[in-house]
C-alpha positions in Angstrom: 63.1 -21.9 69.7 66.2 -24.3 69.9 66.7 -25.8 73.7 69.6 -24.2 74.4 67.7 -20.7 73.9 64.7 -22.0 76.0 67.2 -23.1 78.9 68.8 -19.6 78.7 65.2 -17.7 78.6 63.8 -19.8 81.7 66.8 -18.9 83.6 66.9 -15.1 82.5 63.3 -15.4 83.4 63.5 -16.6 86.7 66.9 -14.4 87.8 64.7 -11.5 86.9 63.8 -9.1 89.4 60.1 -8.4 89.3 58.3 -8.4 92.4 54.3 -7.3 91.7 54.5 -3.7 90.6 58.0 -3.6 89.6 58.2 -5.9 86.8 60.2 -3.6 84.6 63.3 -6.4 83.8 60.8 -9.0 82.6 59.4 -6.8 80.4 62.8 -5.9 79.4 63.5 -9.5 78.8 60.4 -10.3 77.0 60.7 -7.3 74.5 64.1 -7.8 73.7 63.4 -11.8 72.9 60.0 -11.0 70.9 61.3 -8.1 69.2 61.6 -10.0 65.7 58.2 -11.2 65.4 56.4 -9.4 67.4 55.2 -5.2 67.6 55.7 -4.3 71.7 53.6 -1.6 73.5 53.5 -1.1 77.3 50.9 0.8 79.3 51.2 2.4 82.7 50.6 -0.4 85.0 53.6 -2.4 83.2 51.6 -4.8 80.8 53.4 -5.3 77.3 50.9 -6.1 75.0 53.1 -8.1 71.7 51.1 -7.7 68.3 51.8 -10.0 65.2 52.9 -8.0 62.3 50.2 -10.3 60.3 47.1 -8.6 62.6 44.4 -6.9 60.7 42.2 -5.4 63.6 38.9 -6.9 61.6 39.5 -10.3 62.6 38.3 -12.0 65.8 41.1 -12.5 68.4 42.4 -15.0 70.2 44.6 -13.8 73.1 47.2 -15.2 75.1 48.6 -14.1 78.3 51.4 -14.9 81.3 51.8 -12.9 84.0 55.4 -11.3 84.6 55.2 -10.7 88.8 56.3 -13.0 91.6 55.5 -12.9 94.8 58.1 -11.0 96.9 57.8 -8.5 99.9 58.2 -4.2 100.5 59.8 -2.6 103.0 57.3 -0.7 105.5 59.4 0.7 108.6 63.0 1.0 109.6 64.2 0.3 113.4 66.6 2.1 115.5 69.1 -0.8 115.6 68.6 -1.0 111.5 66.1 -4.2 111.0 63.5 -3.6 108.3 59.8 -4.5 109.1 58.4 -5.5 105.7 55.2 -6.9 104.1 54.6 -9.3 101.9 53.3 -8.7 98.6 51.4 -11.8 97.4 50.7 -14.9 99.1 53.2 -16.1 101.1 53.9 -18.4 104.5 55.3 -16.5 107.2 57.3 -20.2 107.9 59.1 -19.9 104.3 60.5 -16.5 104.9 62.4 -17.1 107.8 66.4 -17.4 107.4 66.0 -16.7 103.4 68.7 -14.3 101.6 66.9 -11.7 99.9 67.2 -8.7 97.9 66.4 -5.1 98.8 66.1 -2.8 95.5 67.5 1.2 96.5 67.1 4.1 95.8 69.9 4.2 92.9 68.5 1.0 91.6 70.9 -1.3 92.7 69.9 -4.7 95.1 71.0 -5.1 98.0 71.6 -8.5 99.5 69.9 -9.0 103.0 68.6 -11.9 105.1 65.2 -12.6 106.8 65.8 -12.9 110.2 65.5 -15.8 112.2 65.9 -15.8 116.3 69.0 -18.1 117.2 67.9 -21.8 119.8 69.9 -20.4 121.8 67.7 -17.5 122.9 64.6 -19.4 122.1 62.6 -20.4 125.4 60.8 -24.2 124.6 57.6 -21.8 124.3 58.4 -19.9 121.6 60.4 -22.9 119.5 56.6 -24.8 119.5 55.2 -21.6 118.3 53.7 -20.4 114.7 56.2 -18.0 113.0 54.0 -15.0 112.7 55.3 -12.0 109.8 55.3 -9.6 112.4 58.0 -11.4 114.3 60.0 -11.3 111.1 62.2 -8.4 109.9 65.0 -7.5 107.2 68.7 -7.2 107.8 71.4 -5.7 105.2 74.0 -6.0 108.1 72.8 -2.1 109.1 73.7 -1.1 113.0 71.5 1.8 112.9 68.1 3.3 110.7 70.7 6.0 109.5 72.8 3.6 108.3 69.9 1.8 106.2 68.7 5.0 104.3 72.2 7.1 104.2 74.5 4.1 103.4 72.3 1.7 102.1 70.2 4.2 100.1 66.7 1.7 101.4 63.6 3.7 101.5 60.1 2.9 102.9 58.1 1.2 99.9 62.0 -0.8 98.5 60.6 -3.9 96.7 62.3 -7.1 97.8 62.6 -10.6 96.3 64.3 -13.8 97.3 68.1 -13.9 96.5 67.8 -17.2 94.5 70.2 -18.1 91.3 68.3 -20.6 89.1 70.3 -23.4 87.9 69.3 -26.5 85.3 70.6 -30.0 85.4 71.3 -31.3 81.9 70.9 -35.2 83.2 67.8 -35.0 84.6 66.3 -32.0 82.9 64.8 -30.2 85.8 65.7 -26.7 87.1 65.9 -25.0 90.6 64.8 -21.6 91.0 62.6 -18.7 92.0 59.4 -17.2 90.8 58.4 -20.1 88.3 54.4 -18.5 89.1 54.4 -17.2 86.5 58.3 -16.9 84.9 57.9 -20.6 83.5 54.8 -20.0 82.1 56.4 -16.3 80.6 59.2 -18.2 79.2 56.3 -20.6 77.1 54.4 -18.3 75.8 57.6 -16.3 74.4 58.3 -19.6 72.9 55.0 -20.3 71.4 54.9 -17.0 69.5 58.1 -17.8 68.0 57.3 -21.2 66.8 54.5 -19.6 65.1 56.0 -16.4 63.7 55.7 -17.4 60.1 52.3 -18.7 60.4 49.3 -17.6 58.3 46.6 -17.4 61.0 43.2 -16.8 60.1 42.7 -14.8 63.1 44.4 -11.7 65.2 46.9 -13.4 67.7 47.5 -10.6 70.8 49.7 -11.7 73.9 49.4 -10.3 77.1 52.6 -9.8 79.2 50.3 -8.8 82.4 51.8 -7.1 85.8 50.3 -7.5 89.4 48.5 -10.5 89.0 49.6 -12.1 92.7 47.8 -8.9 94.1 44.4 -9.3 92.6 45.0 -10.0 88.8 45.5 -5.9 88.9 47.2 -6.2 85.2 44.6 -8.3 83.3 41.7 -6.3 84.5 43.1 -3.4 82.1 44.6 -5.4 79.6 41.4 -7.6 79.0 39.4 -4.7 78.1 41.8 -3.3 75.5 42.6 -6.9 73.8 38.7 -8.1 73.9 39.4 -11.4 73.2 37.2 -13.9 71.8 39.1 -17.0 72.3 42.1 -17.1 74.9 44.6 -19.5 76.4 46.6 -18.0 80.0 49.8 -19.5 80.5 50.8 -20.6 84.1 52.8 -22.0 86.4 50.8 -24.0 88.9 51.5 -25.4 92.2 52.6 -29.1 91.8 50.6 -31.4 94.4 52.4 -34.8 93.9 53.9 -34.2 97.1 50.8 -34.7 98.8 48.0 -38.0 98.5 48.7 -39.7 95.5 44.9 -40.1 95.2 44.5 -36.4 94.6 47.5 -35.7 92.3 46.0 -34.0 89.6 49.4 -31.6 88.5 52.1 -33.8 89.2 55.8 -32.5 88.0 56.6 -34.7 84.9 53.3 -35.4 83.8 52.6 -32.9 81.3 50.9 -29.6 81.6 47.7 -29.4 83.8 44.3 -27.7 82.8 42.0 -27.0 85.9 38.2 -27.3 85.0 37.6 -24.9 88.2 38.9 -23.2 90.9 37.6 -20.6 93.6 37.8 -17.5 90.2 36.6 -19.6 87.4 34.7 -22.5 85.9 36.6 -22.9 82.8 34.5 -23.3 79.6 34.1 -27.1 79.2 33.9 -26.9 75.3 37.2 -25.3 74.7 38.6 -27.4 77.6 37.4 -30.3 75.9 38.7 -29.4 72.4 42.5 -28.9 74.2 41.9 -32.3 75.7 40.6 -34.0 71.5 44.0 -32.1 70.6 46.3 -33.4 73.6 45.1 -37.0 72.7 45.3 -36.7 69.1 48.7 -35.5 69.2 49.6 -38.2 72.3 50.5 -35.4 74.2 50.7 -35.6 78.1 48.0 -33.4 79.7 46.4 -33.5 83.7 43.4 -32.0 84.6 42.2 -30.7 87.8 39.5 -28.8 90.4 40.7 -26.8 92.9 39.2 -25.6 95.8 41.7 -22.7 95.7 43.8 -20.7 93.4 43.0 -18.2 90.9 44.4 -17.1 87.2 44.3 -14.2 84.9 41.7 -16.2 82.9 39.3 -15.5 85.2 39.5 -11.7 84.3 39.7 -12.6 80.5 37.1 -14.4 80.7 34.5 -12.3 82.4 35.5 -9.1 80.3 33.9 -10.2 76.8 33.0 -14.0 77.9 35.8 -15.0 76.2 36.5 -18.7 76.6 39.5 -19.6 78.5 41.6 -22.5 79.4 44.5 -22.4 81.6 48.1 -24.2 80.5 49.9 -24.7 83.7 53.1 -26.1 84.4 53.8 -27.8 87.5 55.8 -26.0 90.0 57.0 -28.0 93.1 56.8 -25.4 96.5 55.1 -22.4 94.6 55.9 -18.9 96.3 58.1 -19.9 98.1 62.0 -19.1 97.4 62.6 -22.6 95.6 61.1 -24.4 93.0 61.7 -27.5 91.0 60.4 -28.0 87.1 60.2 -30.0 84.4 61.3 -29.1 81.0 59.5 -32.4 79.6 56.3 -30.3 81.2 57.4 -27.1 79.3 57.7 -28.9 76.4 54.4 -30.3 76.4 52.9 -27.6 77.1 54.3 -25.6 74.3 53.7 -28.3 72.0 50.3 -28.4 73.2 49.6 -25.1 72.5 50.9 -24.8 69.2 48.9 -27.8 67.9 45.8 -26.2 69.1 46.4 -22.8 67.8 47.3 -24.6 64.2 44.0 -26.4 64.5 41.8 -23.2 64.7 40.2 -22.6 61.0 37.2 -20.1 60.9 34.8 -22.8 61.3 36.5 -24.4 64.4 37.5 -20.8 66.0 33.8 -20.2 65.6 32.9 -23.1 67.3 35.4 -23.1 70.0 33.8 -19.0 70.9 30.7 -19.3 70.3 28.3 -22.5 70.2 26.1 -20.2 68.3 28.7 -18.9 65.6 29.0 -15.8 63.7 32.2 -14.3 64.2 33.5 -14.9 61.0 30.2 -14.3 59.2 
């Protein structure tokens, strides 16, 4: 994929409303850009699963997958004076919320533009501006006067998904981009990417990508799409919370440095073989690569994993301020990691497939 396309897809991507559950313009997105190389089937909970044309069904499989939610919010009650109580869906800080612009989906399917509220100084007593913002001090307004006025004029119902109102934009000089939803849009926009670079390939192996939904509310998605796809092999794409704004000691997925592979976090300890295979590839290529362990955090591979044992490594990109309404990255990171991937995908004969599943061989014999 040219950069020009890449740019364009990353934005579309992130522009995208898809708050966990209602993912339906990402899939949208994601069909219409694989459609030439790639046969598209959805289930009910929203996964697409995307098929080479070159699969056999007898071969073993290596899968890849990217979730297509972000974190966002629902409306759960409407007040007399029009003010929406919500909750948020996926993990967010009550702190980031406050003051945001939003959008409220209605019932005819068009968004609404609203604004977390946000209690002016002036009414603040010096009690209450030292205090913790709390979500149940926080509430939606679409400019409404009255709860008739939200669900007669406004067409919002109980249960209207909302996501931040955010525009992404990309600076040409310094290559970055501003945006929303980059868990897991940037990582989307790779894997899309990926599978085109490789659409003439010969492969000696069955190549199935997952386009999984609800992953920021348990990994809901991947715990039905794993057990169709049963991988042998797999590789998640993410986009992972940047931590070179804290101590430069512990930095271990800076922004700029290349994509970051975690050896464990609170869901998985990530096979060290095929984690050490990405790494013999990332040097071999002199391609820029971090590594991490988290005390935190959790990915679709964990699910993948567990399903068949499938090996799994994690691609992350580094997002700066992860769910929250902004977020900086690095195309020289999205880069890398697509380059990364492709040179380990190209790599995989039988023999080293084999290896790279299963120490003790056999799934080619």
């Amino acid at each position: 994929m040219e950069k020009t396309q890449a740019v364009q897809l990353i934005q579309d991507l992130s522009n995208a409303n898809g708050v966990s559950g209602f993912e339906e313009e990402v899939v949208a997105l994601v069909k219409k850009a694989t459609s030439e190389f790639s046969e598209a089937r959805v289930d009910g909970i929203k996964n697409l699963y995307l098929s080479r044309p070159q699969n056999t069904g007898k071969r073993p499989v290596l899968q890849f997958d990217a979730h297509s939610d972000e974190v966002g919010m629902m409306i759960q009650a409407v007040k007399e004076n029009g003010l929406m109580a919500f909750l948020t869906v996926g993990g967010w800080v009550p702190a980031n919320l406050t003051a945001q612009k939003v959008r409220i989906r209605n019932r005819d399917g068009r968004y609404v533009p609203g604004i977390v509220t946000s209690k002016p100084p002036h009414f603040m007593t010096a009690e209450e501006r030292k205090k913790a913002i709390e979500l149940k001090d926080l509430f939606i307004d679409v400019g409404a006067t009255s709860a008739e006025e939200v669900t007669e004029v406004y067409k919002i119902d109980i249960g209207a998904p909302i996501v931040p109102d955010v525009t992404c934009v990309y600076d040409e000089e310094t290559d970055k981009f501003l945006g929303k939803a980059f868990d897991c849009r940037i990582g989307v926009a790779c894997m899309v990417d990926v599978l085109s670079e490789l659409a003439e390939d010969d492969l000696p192996f069955d190549l199935v990508s997952t386009l999984s939904a609800q992953e920021e509310v348990g990994e809901r998605g991947t715990k039905v799409a794993a057990k169709q796809v049963q991988a042998d092999l797999s590789i998640v794409f993410e986009g992972c919370p940047a931590d070179d704004t804290e101590e430069p000691y512990k930095v271990q997925s800076g922004m700029g440095r290349g994509p970051m592979l975690r050896n464990f976090d609170i869901s998985m300890i990530t096979n060290p073989e095929w984690q050490a295979y990405a790494g013999e590839i990332a040097k071999k290529f002199d391609i820029p690569m971090q590594t991490s362990v988290r005390s935190g955090g959790g990915t679709n591979g964990a699910i993948i994993n567990l399903v068949k044992g499938a090996p799994t490594i994690v691609v992350g990109i580094p997002v700066r301020y992860a769910h929250t309404p902004h977020c900086f990255i690095d195309y020289k990171d999205y880069q890398a990691a697509k380059q990364l991937v492709l040179e380990i995908v190209r790599s995989l004969d039988e023999a080293t497939f084999d290896r790279c599943a299963n120490p003790l061989g056999g799934l080619f014999k």
